[in-house]
N, C-alpha and C positions, 0 to 999 in steps of 0.2 A: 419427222422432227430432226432438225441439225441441230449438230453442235454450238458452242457457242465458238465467234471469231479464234485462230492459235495460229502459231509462229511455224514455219516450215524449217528443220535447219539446210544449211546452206553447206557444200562441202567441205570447209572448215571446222564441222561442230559447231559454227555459231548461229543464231538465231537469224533469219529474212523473215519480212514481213508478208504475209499473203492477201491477195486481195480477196478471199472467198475463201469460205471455211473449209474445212475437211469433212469428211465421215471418217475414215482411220486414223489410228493411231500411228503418228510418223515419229517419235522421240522417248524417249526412258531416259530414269536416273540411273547410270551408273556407277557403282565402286569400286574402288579397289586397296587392297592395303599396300604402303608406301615406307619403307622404314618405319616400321610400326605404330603407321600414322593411316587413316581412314581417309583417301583421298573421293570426293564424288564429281562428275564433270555429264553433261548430256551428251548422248550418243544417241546413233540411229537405230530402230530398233525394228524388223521385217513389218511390213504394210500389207495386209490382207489381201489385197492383189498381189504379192510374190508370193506369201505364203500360197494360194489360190494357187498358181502353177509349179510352184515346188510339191506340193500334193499331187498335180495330176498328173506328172510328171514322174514321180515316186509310185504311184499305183504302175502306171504303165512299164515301169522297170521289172516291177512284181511280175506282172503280164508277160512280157518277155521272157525273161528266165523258165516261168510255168510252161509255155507253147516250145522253147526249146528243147528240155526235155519231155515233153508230151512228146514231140513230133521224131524223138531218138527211142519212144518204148518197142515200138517193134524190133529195133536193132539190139535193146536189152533182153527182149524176146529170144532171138536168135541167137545173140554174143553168149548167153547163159543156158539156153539149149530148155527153156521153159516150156510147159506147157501153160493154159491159161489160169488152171486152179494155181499152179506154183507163183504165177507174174501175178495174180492176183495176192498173196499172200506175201510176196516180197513190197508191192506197191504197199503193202498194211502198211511197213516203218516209216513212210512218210505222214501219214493222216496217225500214225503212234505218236512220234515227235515232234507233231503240231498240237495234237490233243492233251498231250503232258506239258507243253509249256504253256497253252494260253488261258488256265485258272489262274497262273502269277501275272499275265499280260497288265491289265490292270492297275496293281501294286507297281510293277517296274516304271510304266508310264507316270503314275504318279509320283515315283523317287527319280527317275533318269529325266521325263518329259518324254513327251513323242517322238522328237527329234533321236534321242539317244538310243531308245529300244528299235528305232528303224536303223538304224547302224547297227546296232548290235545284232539284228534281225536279217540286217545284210551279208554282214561276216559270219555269220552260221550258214546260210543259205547256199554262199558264195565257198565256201568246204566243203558243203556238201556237196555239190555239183564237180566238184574238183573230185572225190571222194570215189564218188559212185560212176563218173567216168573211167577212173583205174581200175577200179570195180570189175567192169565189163572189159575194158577194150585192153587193160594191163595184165592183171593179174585172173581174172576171169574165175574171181569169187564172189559167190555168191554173199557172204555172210560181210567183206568188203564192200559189197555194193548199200547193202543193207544198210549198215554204219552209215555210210554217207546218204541212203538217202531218210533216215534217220535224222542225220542233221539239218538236211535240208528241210524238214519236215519243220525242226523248231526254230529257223529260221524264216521260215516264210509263214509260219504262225503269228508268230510275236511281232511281223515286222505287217500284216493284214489288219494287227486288231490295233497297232498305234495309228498306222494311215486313215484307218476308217474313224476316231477318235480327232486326230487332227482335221481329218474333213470335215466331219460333223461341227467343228469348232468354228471352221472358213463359213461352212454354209448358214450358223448363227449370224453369223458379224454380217455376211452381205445381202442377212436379208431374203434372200432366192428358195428355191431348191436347185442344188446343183448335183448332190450326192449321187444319183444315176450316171451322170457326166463323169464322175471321178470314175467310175465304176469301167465307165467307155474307154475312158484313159486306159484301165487295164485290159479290157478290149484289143485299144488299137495295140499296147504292148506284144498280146497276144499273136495281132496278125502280124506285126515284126518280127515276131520270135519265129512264126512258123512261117514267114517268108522267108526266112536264112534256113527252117530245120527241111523245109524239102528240099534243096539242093543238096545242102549238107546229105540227105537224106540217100537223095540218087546217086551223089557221087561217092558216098560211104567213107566220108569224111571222117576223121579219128574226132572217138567222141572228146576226149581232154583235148584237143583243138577247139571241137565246140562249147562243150559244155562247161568246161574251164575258163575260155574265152569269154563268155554270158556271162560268169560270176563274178568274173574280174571287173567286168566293166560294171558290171549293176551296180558294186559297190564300192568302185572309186569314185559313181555317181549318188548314191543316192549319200554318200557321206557328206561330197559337198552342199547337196538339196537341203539336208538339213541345215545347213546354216539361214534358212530360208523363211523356214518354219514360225508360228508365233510364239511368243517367248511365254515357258511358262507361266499357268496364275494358279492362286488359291482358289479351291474351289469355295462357295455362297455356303453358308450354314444354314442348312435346312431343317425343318422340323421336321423328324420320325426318318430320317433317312438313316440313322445305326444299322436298321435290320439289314439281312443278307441281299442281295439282288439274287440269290438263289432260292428266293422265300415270294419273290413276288410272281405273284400269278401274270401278269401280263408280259413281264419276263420272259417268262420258260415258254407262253404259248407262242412270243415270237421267236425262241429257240429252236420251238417243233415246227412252225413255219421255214424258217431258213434253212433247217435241215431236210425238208422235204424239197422244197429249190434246189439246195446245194446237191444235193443225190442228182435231180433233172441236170445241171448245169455238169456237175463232175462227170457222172456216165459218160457225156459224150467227151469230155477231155482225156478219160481212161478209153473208155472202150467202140469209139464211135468210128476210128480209123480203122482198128480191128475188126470190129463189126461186117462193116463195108467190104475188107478185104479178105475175112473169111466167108459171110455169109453171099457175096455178090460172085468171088471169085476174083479181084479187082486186083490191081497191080499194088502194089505199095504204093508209089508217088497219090494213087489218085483217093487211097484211107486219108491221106496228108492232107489233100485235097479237100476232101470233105469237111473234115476238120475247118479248116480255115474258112470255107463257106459257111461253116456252123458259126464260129466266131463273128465272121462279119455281120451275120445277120443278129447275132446277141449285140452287137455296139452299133447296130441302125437303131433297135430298139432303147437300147441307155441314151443314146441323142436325143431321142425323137421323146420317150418316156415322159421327163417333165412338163411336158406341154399337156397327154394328157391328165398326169397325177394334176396339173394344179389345176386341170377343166372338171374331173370327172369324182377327185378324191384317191383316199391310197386303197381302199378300201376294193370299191368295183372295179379297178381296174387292175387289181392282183387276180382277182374273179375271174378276169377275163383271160389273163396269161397262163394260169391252170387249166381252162382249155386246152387252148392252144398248147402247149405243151404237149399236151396228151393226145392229141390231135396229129401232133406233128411226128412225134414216137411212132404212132400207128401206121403211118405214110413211111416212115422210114423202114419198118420191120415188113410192112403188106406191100409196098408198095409196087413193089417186083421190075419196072422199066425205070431207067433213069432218072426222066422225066420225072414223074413221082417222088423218087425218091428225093431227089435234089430237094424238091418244094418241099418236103419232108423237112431236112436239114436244115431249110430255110424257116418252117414254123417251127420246130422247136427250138431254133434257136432263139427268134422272138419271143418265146412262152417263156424264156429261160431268164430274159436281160430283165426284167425289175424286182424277180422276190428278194433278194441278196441285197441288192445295195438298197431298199428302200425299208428291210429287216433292219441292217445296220441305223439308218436316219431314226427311225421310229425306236431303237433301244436310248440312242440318244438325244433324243425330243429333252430332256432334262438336262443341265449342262453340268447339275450339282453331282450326277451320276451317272455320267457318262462312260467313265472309264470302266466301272465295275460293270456297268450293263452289256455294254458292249462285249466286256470279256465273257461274262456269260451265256450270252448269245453264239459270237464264237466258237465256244468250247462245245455246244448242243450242236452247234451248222457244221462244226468241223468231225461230230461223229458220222456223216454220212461218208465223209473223207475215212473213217476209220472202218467204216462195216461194207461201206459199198463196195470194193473192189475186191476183198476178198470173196464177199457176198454171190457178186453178180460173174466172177469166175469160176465157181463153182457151179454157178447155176447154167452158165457157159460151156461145161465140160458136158453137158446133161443133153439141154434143148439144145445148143449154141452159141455162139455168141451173139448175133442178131436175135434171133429170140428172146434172149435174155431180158433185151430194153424192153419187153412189155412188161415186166415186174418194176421197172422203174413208173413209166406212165399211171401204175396206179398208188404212186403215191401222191399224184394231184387232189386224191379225193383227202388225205389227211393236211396238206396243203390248204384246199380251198374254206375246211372248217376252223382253220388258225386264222385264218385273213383279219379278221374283226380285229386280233390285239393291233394292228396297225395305225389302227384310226389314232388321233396326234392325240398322245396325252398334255394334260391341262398342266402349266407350267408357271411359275410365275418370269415375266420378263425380264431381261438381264439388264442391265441400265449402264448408258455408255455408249450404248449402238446405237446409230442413225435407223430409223426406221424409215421401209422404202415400200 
């Protein structure tokens, strides 16, 4: 169903006629006060198609900075003289400072917009990385490093849980599933970031060169992205929606779902390089390696993913990537020749690409509560960020660190029994949007 017939403006501000209706909103009232007069005039106001790549765009900056410093933690390793229980418990400040700010994510989105808290989400992100580069490569403290990546931790909290918020909002208006795509987007930022951190890496590049460099740019950009963004609304007033999003059952169990993904997908961002390179014996460049081959193969799956969520449901085919995941763990840990392993790195990476951004879609299937659910989910997904790395470097100091990952692979089985809260919840329609 289309709209009815409207006006395009023209670069003037002023009204042209169009011969064909629209599906987006191309115009707003604006105000302003004028000598303490209320003046109003129309303006342009961002069209679902920019917001749509000022989003994927903004995820992939996320991506970036994340695979930068992934692809520098062995040099943190080394620059701090760690072993892996300590770099496991120095990693905690980051998944601490994401977990402490994203129960307010939520509230600030609804007081700033999406747009604002990714700024603000940026300039924390982007100190920290400045931070925690002095950290190591300056001053070669520890409890400095910490701080920053502390920061960084509540910067790239709060700036995950408005993007996914703002996605979820593109992917109503157009109709689609796109939210795995966004997801890609931080993918490909990914494999940008760790195409710049293995040279950086080989040639042992000064990390505030790098890692400084990464925060700067992410957030001279994603400042201007925001302008991008769709302009805030009020949210629908719904019946019985007072209660907590911390009170609802389907909630929490896509909580416990994403947290059980996010452990799969973190592990190998934490410790899959190390892994490789302690338990293979492998050079550094080719842990880096691995890594990126892990990544690629999680953003073939966010591509590819949509085609079968809307053939098959959300339901069987998270069933299926819990497998595989666990599948792919095994190959990496047993697999003992290359060969192997690689295909390893390759299926988990695949098991790894749809519980996360398709946890996110299904918190926000409701658009009256979107914010809160989302932050909730969040705050549950982002404890694997908070227990795993200390966790699994303990557990690292014991079996190993290759060993280690088979403690992750069986968290597929508390995975696979959350899968059900996926199925789309019953929503009433939003009215205004073209249906396609």
């Amino acid at each position: 169903m289309r709209p009815p017939s409207c006006t395009r403006l023209g670069p003037d501000l002023e009204p042209e006629p169009v011969s064909e209706p629209v599906s987006e909103p191309v115009s707003g009232l604006v105000s302003e006060l004028v000598d303490g007069h209320e003046v109003r005039w129309t303006a342009r106001v961002p069209v679902v198609s920019a917001a749509r790549n000022a989003v994927a765009l903004t995820f992939a900056l996320n991506g970036f900075c994340f695979a930068g410093l992934v692809s520098r933690i062995p040099d943190v390793r080394t620059g701090l003289h760690l072993d892996n229980g300590s770099l496991g418990l120095l990693l905690l400040a980051i998944a601490a400072g994401s977990v402490l700010a994203l129960p307010s994510s939520g509230r600030l989105i609804v007081r700033l917009g999406a747009a604002g808290v990714v700024r603000l989400g940026g300039l924390s992100a982007a100190v920290g990385l400045v931070t925690c580069a002095v950290g190591v490569a300056g001053v070669g403290s520890v409890a400095v490093t910490a701080v920053g990546f502390f920061a960084y931790g509540v910067g790239i909290g709060v700036w995950d849980v408005a993007m996914n918020v703002e996605g979820a909002e593109v992917e109503r208006r157009l109709g689609r599933t796109i939210m795995p795509r966004f997801h890609a987007g931080w993918s490909f930022g990914s494999i940008a970031g760790a195409a710049v951190g293995i040279p950086m890496a080989a040639l042992h590049a000064p990390l505030p060169l790098h890692l400084g460099g990464a925060g700067v740019l992410a957030l001279g950009t994603v400042w201007l992205l925001g302008r991008a963004f769709l302009p805030p609304t009020a949210e629908p007033e719904t019946a019985g929606v007072s209660r907590s999003a911390w009170r609802e059952p389907r909630t929490l169990a896509l909580g416990v779902m994403v947290l059980a993904f996010a452990t799969v997908e973190g592990s190998a961002n934490d410790w899959l390089s190390l892994a490789i390179i302690d338990g293979y014996g492998a050079r550094h460049w080719v842990g880096v390696l691995g890594f990126s081959v892990f990544v690629t193969a999680m953003t073939t799956g966010r591509l590819l993913g949509p085609l079968a969520l809307d053939r098959w449901g959300r339901a069987p085919v998270l069933w299926a990537t819990c497998a595989v995941a666990a599948v792919g763990i095994l190959l990496v840990v047993a697999g003992g020749g290359w060969l192997l392993v690689g295909l390893g790195v390759v299926v988990w990476g695949l098991g790894a690409s749809l519980g996360f951004p398709v946890g996110m879609s299904a918190a926000a299937d409701d658009p009256a509560r979107a914010a809160a659910r989302v932050s909730v989910v969040s705050t549950i997904g982002y404890a694997a960020f908070l227990a795993g790395p200390p966790l699994l470097g303990q557990l690292g100091d014991r079996v190993g660190t290759l060993d280690s990952l088979l403690a992750v692979a069986a968290l597929m089985v508390p995975a696979a029994l959350t899968v059900v809260a996926v199925r789309p919840a019953r929503v009433a329609p939003v009215s205004g949007f073209a249906e396609t």
